[in-house]
Wavefront OBJ file of the C-alpha trace (Angstrom):
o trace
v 31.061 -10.426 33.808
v 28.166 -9.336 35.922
v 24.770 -8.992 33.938
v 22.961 -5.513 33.664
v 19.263 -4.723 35.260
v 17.618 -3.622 32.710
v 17.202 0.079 34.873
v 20.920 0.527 33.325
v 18.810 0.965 29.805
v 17.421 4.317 30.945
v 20.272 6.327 31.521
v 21.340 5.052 28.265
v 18.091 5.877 26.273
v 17.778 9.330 27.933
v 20.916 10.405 26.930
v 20.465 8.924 23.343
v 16.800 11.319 23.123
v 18.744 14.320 24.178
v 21.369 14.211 21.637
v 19.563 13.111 18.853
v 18.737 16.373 15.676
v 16.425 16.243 13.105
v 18.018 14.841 9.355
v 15.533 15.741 7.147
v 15.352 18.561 4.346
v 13.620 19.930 1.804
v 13.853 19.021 -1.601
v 17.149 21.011 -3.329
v 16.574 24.210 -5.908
v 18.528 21.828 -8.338
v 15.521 18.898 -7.246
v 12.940 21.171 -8.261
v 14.536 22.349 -11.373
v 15.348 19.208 -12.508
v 11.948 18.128 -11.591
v 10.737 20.741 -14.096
v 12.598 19.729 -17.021
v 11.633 16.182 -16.391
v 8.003 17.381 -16.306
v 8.756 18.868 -19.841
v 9.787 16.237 -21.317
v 7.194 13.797 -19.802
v 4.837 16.455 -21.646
v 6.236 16.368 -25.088
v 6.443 12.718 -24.630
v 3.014 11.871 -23.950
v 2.483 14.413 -27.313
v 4.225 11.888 -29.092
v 2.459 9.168 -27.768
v 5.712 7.348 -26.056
v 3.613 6.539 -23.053
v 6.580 4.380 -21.348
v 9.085 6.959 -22.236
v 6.824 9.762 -20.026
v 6.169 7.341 -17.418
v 9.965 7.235 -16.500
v 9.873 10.853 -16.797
v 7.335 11.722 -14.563
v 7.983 8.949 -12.562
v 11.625 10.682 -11.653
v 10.205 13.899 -11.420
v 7.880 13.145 -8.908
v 10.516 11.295 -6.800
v 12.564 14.429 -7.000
v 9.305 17.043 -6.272
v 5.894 15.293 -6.649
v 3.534 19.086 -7.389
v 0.018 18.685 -8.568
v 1.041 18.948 -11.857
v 3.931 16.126 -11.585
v 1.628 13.973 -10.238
v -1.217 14.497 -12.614
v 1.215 13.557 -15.489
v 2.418 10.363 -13.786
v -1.256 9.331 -13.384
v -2.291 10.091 -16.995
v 1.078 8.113 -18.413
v 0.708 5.397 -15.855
v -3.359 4.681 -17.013
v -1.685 4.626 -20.843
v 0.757 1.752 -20.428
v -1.677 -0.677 -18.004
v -0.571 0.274 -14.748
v -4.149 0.968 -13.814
v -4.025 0.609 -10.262
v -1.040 3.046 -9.675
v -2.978 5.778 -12.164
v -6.250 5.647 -9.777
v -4.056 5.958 -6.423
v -2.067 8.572 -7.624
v -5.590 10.214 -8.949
v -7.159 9.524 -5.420
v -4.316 11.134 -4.064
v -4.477 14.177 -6.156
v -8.147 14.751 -5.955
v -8.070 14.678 -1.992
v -5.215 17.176 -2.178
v -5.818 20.222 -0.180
v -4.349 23.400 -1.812
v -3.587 26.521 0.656
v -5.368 29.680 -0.847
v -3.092 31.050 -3.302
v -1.859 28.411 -4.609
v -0.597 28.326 -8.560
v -3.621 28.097 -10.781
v -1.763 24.987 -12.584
v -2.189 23.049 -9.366
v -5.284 23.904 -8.864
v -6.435 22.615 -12.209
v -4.400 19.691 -11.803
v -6.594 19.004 -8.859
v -9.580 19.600 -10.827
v -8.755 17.292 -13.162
v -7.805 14.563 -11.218
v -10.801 14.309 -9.798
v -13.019 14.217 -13.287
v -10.182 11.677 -15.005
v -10.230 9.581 -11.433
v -14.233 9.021 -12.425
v -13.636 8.031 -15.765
v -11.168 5.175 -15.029
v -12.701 3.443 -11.846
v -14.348 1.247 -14.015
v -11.745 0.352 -15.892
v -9.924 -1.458 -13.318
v -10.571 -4.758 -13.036
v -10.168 -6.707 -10.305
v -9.176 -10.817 -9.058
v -10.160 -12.927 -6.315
v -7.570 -15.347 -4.959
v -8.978 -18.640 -3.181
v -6.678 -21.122 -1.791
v -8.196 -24.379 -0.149
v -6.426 -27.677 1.310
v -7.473 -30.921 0.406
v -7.131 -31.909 4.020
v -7.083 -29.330 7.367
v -4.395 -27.102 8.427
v -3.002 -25.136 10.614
v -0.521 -22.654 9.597
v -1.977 -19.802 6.466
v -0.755 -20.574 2.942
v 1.588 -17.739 1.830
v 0.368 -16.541 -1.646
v 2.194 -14.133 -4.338
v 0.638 -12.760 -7.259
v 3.397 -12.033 -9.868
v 5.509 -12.968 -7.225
v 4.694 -10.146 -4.894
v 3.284 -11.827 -1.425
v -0.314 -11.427 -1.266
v -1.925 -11.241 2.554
v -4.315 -13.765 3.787
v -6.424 -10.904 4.594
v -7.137 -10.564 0.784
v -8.041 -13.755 0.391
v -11.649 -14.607 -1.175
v -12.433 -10.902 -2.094
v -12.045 -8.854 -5.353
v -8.671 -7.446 -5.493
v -7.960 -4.563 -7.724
v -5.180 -5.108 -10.697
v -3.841 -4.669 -13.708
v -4.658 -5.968 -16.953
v -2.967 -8.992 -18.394
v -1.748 -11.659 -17.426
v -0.782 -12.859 -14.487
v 0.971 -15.507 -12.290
v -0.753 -16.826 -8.881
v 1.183 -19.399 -6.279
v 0.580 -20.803 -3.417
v 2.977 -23.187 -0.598
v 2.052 -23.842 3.128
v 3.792 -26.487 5.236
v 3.164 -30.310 5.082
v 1.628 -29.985 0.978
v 2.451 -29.282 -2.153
v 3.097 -26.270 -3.780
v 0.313 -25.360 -6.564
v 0.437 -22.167 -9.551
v -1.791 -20.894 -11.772
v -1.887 -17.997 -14.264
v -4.566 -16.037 -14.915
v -5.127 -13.497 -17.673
v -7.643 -10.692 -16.448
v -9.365 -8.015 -18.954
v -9.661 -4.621 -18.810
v -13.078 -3.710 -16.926
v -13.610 -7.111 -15.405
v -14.329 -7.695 -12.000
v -15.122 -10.853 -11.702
v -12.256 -12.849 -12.519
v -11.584 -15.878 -10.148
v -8.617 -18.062 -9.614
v -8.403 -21.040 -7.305
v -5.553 -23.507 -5.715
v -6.488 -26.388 -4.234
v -3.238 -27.551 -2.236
v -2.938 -31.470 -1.563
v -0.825 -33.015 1.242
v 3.223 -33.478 0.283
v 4.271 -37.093 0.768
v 6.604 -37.702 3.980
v 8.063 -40.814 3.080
v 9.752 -42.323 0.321
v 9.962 -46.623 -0.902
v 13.570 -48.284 -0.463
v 15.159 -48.767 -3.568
v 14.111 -53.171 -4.593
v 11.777 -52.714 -1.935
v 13.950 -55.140 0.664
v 16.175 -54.610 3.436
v 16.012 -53.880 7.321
v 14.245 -50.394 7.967
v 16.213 -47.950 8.929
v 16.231 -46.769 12.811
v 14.417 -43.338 13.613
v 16.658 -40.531 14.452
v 15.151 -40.517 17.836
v 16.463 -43.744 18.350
v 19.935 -43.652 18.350
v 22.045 -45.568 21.462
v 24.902 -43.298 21.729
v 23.864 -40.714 24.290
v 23.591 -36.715 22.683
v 26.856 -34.559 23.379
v 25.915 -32.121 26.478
v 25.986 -28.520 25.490
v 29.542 -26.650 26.303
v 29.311 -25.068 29.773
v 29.776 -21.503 29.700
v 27.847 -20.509 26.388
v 25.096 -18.771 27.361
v 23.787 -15.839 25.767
v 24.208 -12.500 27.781
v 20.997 -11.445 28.747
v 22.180 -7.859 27.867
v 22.107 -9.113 24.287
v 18.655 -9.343 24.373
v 18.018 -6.066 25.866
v 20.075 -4.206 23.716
v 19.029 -5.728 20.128
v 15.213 -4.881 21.668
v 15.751 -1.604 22.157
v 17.684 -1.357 19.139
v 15.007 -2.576 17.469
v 12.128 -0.515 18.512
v 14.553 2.521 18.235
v 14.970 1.445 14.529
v 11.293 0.818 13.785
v 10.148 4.261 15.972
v 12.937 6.267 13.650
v 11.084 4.318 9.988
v 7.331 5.572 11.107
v 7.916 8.306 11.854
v 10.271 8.900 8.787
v 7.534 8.470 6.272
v 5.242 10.063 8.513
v 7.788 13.298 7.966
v 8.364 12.596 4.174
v 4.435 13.034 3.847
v 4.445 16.034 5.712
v 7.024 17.315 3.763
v 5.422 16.607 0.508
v 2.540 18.800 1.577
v 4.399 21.690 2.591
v 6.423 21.163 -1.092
v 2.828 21.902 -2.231
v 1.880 24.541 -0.311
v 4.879 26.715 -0.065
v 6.482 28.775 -3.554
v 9.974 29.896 -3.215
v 10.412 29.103 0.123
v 7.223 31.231 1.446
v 4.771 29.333 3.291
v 0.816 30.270 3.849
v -0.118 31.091 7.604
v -2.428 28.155 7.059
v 0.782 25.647 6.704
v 2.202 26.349 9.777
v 0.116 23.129 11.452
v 1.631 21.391 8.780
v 4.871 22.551 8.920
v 4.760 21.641 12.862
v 3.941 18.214 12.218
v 6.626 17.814 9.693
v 9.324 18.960 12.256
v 8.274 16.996 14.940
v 7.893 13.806 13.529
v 11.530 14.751 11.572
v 12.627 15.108 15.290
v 11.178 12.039 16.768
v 12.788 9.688 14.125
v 16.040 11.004 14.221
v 15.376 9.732 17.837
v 14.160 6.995 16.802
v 17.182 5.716 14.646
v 19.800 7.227 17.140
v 18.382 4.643 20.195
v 18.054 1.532 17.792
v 21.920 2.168 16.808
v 22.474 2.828 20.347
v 20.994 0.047 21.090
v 22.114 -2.482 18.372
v 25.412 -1.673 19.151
v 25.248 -2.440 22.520
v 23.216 -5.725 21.816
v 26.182 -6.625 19.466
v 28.653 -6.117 22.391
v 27.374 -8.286 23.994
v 26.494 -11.236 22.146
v 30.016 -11.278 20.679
v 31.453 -11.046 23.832
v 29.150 -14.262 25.261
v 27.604 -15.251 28.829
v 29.350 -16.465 31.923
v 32.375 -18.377 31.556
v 32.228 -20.002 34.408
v 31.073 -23.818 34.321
v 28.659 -24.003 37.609
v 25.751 -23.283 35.040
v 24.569 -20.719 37.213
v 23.781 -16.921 35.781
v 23.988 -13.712 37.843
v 22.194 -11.094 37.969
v 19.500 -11.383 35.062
v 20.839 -14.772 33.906
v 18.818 -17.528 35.685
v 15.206 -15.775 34.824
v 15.474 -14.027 31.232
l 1 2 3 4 5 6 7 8 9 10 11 12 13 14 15 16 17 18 19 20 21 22 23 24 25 26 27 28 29 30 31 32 33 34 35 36 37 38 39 40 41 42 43 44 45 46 47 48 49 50 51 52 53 54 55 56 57 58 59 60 61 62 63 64 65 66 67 68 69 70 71 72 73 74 75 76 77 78 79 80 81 82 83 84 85 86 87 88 89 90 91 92 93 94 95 96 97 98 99 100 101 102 103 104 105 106 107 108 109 110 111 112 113 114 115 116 117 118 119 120 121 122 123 124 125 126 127 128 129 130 131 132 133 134 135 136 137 138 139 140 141 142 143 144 145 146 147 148 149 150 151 152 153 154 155 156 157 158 159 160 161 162 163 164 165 166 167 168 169 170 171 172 173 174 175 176 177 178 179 180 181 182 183 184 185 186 187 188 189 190 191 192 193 194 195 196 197 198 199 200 201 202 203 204 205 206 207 208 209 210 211 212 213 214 215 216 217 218 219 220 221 222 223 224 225 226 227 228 229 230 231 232 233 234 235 236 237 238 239 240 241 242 243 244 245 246 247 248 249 250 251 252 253 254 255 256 257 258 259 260 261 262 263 264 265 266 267 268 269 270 271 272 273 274 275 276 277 278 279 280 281 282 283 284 285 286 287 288 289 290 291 292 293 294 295 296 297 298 299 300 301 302 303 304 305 306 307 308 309 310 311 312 313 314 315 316 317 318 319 320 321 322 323 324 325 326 327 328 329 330
């Protein structure tokens, strides 16, 4: 089979770009009406002081349509049961909110108080600094989880905000030892430190008695290695297609939650389906980035698809060893 130039590709992806239409919608009547009873009962909940029982309220009702006022009540359950650091991003993300003129004097209080509550529980928060050091040099990062969530190496050595309690710290890199630690961090307190020192692994282990001839190195085995069977190289159009598949893919995901942001702010601005004159940047924003990953997913299964084709269906069967067309350079 002859290889494809990669100029076959364009054809391909211009046809995918015409074809593609947007998939995105806005939240259902039934959404927003269940969204409202959830609200209700996240309410009457939080009257009754079962703050876990109006978290899950509030934390479905703003899945389903996340208003000022949805939000506000998922921040003020979520600062009641610990989860400190999701009640001051969902309060940063309320205050900075940007209401159309208009708007339902609810949400515009909601706003309001976000702002003032936001203030009062910054200092709450504490916050944990993560060190990790090797007892001898290396090359290659550690990889870190707090609470088993993986932690960058970016936020290594600074204060890191979190929740209250207690916590679990670990740390692994290649060539030593895995090390763990928990940590229990108060409410308030910034300046709680934990620290992993990781020490070398051993690469050998003692022969049983401690006799006996040593054992030969892999490397230096007699009988000469099998040669590789003739005939099973990769297509290059494999790699073509799964790379095109995959920046199709990752295109459509950006721009997906770029849409689903845009669309939450229209769901804010507009009532009953109206929208303010001064949405109509936002609502252009929302449809174009709708547009562009629909795009985005249609070329990566495009292009997975063909990728798949051809790596099932192999490289040159012929045994001379010798590709065609993009073969002997990919």
């Amino acid at each position: 089979m002859r290889a494809l130039s990669p100029v076959f590709w364009v054809p391909l992806v211009s046809a995918a770009l015409l074809t593609a239409a947007p998939a995105w919608a806005a939240p259902s009547d039934a959404d927003k009406a269940q969204a409202r009873e959830l609200t209700t009962q996240g309410l009457d909940l939080l009257s009754k002081q079962d703050f876990q029982g109006a978290f899950q309220a509030f934390s479905k009702a703003s899945k389903l349509y996340p208003a000022p006022t949805v939000e506000l009540g998922l921040a003020r359950a979520a600062g009641r049961t610990g989860r400190l650091v999701l009640a001051q991003e969902v309060y940063q993300r309320l205050s900075r909110e940007q209401l159309p003129p208009g708007s339902p004097p609810a949400f515009v209080d909601a706003v309001k108080a976000a702002s003032k509550e936001l203030a009062e529980l910054a200092p709450r928060v504490p916050a944990l600094t993560v060190n990790v050091l090797k007892a001898t040099p290396g090359t290659k990062e550690p990889r870190v989880t707090v609470d088993g969530e993986p932690l960058s190496a970016a936020a290594l050595g600074s204060p890191r905000p979190i929740d209250p309690g207690k916590h679990k710290v670990h740390a692994e890199a290649e060539g030593f030892q895995p090390a763990e630690a928990e940590v229990t961090v108060l409410e308030g307190k910034r300046d709680a430190t934990v620290t992993l020192t990781l020490q070398p692994s051993t690469s050998t282990t003692p022969a049983a008695g401690g006799a006996g001839p040593a054992q030969p190195p892999p490397q230096a085995q007699t009988s000469p290695p099998e040669p590789p069977p003739s005939g099973s190289k990769v297509h290059p159009g494999a790699y073509v297609g799964l790379g095109v598949g995959a920046v199709g893919v990752l295109v459509g995901a950006v721009f997906g939650l770029k849409a689903m942001s845009k669309k939450s702010d229209l769901d804010s601005a507009c009532t009953d389906g109206k929208c303010p004159k001064s949405a109509e940047g936002t609502h252009d924003s929302f449809k174009s980035a709708a547009t562009l990953s629909s795009i985005g997913f249609a070329v990566g299964v495009v292009g997975l698809g063909a990728g798949t084709y051809f790596l099932v269906s192999g490289g040159n069967k012929s045994g001379s060893g010798r590709g065609v067309g993009l073969g002997g350079t990919f």
